[in-house]
N, C-alpha and C positions, 0 to 999 in steps of 0.2 A: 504493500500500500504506500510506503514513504515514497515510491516512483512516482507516484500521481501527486505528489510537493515538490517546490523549490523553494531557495530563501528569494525573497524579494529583495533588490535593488531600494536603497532612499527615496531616487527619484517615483518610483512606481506609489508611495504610498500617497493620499489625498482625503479628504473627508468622504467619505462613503466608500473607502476601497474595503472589500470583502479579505480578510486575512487570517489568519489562528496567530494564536498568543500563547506562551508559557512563562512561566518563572521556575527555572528548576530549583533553584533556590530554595522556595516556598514550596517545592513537592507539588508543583498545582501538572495538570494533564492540559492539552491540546484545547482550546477553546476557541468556540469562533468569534471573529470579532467583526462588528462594521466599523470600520475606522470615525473618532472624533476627533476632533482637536488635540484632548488628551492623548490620544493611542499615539496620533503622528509622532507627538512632544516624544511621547516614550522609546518611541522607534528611533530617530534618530537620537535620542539620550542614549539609548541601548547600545546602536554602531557606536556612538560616540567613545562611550566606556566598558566595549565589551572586553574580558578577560578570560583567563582561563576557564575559570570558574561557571562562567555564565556568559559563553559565546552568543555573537548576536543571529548566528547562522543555527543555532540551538531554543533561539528563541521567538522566531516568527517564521510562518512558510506561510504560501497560496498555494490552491489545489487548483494542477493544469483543468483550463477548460476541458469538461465531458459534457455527455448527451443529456446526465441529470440537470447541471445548468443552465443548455439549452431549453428544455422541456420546461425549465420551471420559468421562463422569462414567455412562455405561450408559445411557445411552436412545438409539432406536432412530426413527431418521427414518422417517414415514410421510406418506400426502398429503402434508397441512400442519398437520403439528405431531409433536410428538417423544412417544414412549410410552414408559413404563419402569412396570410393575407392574400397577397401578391406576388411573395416573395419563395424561395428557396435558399436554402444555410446547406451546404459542405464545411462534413468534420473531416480531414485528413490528419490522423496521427494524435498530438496533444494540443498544436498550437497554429496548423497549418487552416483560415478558413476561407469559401468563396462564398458571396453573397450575390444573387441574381433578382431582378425583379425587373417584370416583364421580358425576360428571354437576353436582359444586359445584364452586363456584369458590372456588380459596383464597385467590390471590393475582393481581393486576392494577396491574402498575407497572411502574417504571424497575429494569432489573439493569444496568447498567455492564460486569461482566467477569464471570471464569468466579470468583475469590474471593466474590463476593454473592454469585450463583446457589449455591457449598458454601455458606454461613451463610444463607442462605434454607431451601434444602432441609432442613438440620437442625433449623430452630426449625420446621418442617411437619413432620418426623418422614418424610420421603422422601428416605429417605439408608441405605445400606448401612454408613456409615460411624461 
C-alpha cells in the first residue's frame, strides 16, 4: 500500500490540499488531512526542522491519484475511462491523465493526487463546484 504514497514537495501544499499527517513522536497513525493555514505552517515548520528523529518524508504523504478519487468527484467508471457530462477522464498508471470533451482533447499530462485533478477540473470549467 505505501506504493500508492509519496512525500509531497512545499510547493504542492495550499489551503484545501488533501494530504495525511503523522507525528511519530506522539505515537499518533496516518490521518487524513485537508490542508488549513495551520497544516501548511506545520508542513513547512516540519521541512524546516526535520531531524533524525522525526523526518519530514516520515511525516506527511498524498495518495497517487486512483479511480476511488475519480468516482468520488462524480464520474462514472466505464470500459476504460471515466464519464461525467460531456466529458471522458483516462487513468494511465498513477499520474498519467487525458481529458476529452466533445471528441477534443483538453488536457494530457501528469495529475499526482485527487487536489490537481479539483484545480484542473476548474481552470477547464468541469466542475460542479
Amino acid at each position: 500500500m505505501e506504493n500508492n504514497y509519496y512525500t509531497p514537495s512545499l510547493k504542492e501544499f495550499h489551503i484545501g490540499f488533501e494530504c495525511e499527517w503523522q507525528c511519530k513522536i506522539r505515537k499518533e497513525k496516518w490521518n487524513k488531512q485537508i490542508c488549513d493555514v495551520d497544516l501548511v505552517n506545520i508542513a513547512y515548520s516540519a521541512f524546516e526542522h526535520s531531524d533524525e528523529e522525526e523526518p519530514y518524508e516520515e511525516q506527511f504523504r498524498v495518495k497517487y491519484l486512483d479511480k476511488e478519487d475519480i468516482e468520488s468527484l462524480g464520474w462514472k467508471k466505464e470500459e476504460n475511462c471515466f464519464v461525467k457530462d460531456h466529458c471522458k477522464l483516462y487513468l494511465y498508471g498513477n499520474t498519467h491523465i487525458q481529458i476529452q470533451s466533445l471528441g477534443n482533447l483538453n488536457f494530457n499530462g501528469t495529475i499526482k493526487n485527487k487536489s490537481e485533478l479539483i484545480k484542473l477540473l476548474k481552470q477547464l470549467n468541469i466542475t460542479n463546484e
